[in-house]
C-alpha positions in Angstrom: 69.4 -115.4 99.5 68.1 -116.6 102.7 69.3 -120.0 104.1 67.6 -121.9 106.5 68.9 -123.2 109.6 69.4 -126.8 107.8 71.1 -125.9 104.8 73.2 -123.5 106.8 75.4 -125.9 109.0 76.5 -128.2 105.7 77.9 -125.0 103.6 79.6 -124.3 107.2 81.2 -127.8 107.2 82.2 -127.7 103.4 83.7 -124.6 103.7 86.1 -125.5 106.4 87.0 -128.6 104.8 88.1 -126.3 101.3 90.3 -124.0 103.9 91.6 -126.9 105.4 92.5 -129.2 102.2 94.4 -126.0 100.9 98.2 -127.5 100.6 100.9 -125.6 103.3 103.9 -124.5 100.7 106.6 -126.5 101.0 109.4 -125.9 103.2 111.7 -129.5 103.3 115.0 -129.1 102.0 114.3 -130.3 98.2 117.5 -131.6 95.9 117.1 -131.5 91.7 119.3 -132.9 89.4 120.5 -130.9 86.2 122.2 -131.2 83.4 122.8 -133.1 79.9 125.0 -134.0 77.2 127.7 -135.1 79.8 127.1 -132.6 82.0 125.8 -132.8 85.7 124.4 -130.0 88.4 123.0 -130.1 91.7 120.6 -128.1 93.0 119.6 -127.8 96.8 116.8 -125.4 97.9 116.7 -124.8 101.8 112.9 -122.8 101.7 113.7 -122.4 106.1 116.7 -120.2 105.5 115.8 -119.1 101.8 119.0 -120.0 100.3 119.5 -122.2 97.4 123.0 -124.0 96.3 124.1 -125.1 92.9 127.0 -127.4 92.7 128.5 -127.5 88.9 131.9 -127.8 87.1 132.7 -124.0 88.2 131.9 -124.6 91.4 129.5 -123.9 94.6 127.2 -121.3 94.6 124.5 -119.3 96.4 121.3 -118.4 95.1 118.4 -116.4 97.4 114.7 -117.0 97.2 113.0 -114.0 95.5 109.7 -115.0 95.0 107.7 -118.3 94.8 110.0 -120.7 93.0 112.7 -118.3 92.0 116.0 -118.1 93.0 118.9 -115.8 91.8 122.6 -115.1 92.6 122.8 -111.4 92.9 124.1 -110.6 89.7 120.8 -112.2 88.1 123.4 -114.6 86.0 122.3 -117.8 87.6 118.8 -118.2 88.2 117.0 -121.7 89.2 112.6 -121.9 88.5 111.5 -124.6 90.7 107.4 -124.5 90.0 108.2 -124.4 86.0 107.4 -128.4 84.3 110.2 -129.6 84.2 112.5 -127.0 86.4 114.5 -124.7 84.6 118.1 -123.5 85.5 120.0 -120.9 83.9 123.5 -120.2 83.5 123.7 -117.3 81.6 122.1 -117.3 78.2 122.1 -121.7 78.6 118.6 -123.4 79.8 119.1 -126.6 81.8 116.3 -128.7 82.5 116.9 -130.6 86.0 114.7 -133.0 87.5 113.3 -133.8 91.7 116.1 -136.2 93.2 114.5 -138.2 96.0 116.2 -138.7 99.4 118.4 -142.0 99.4 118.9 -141.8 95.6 121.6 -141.9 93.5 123.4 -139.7 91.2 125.7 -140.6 88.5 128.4 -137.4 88.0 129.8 -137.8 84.5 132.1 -134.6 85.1 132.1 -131.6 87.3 132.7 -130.7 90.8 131.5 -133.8 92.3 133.1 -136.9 90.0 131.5 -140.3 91.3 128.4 -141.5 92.5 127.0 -139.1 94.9 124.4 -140.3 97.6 122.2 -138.5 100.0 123.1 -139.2 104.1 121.7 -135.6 105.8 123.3 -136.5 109.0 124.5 -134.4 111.9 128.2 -134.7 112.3 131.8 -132.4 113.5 134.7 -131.4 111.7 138.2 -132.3 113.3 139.4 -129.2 112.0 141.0 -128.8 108.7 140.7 -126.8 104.9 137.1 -127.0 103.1 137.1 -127.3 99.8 135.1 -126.0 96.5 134.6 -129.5 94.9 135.5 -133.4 96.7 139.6 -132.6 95.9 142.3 -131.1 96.7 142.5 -129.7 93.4 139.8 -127.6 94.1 139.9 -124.2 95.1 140.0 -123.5 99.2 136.8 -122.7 100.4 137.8 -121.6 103.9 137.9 -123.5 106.9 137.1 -125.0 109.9 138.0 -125.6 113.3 138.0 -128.7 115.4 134.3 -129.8 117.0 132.5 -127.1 114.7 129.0 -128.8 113.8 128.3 -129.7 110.6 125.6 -131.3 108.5 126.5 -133.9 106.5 124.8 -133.2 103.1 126.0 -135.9 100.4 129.0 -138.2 100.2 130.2 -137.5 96.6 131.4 -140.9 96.1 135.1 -140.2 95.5 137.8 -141.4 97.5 140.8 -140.7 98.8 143.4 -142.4 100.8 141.1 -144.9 102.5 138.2 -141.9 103.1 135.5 -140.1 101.4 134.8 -136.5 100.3 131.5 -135.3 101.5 129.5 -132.1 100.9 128.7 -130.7 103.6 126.8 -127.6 105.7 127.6 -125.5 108.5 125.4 -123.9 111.2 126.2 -120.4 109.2 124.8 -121.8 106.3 128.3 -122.0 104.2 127.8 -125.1 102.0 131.6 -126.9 101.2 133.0 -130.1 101.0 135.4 -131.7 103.3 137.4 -134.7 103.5 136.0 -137.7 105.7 139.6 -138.0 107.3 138.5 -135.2 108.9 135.6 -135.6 110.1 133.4 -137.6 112.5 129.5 -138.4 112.2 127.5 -137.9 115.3 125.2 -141.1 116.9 126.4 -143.5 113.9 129.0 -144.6 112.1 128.9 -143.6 108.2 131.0 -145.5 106.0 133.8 -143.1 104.5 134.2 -141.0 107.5 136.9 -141.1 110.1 134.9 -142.0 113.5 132.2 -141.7 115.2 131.9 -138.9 116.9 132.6 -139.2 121.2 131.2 -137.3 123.8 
């Protein structure tokens, strides 16, 4: 069909405003919260670096972005759909449904690895050097650790306490996801309640 000079330059128009109104896919660090029945998960994607982690009563763990809203350990036993209504996470044969957690919001642990109430901070901070841990506890299994001055994000403070200080979860430049005591620890341009110091040049 031929279109006239007029009609031409308005389908020109509409078209770039479709290719333009067409959503980017999302790439913010998104947190979900899972779980039921006395029972309470975290889920953290990171779409930059295409790693996942799922914090539950056995502990932390990685998953990697396969494909648009999947992500699987590598033994295909824990699996997380983000795009499925409501998400899904699975643990084996078990289907968990989990829900978007906004930033600044609160979340009530009834048991698990993380044991209080947990709130968002996603601030840039150091470690002063010391153990990290699987859970906020020394009963928790060693997770490696750190030396003094190493960066670290500063993911969650987990809301439990000990000796005066908080236990945070936290990230390092590598990408290892632990938790640390705030004893240890100093938060860069601000003071954050729970945490030694603030950090000095």
């Amino acid at each position: 069909m031929y279109l006239t000079p007029r009609f031409t330059a308005p389908l020109l128009t509409a078209a770039c405003f479709m290719l333009s109104a067409v959503p980017a896919p999302a790439s913010e660090t998104a947190h979900f919260d899972c779980g039921g029945n006395g029972l309470s998960i975290s889920v953290t994607l990171e779409p930059e670096t295409g790693t996942a982690t799922v914090v539950s009563p056995r502990g932390t763990e990685q998953l990697s972005a396969e494909s648009d809203g999947v992500w699987r350990d590598a033994a295909q036993e824990l699996q997380f759909y983000a795009d499925e209504t409501p998400p899904i996470l699975w643990m084996g044969s078990e289907q968990i449904s989990c829900k978007p957690m906004l930033a600044g919001a609160t979340q009530t642990h009834v048991s698990g690895a993380v044991g209080g109430n947990e709130s968002m901070v996603n601030a840039a901070g150091r470690s002063l050097g010391g153990r990290l841990r699987t859970g906020p506890g020394t009963d928790f299994g060693v997770a490696g650790s750190l030396a003094e001055g190493t960066p670290v994000t500063i993911v969650t403070n987990t809301g439990v306490q000990f000796d005066g200080y908080d236990w945070f979860e936290i990230r390092t430049d590598n990408g290892v996801s632990a938790y640390q005591w705030g004893g240890i620890m100093c938060s860069e341009g601000r003071q954050i309640a729970g945490i030694y110091e603030q950090c000095r040049p």
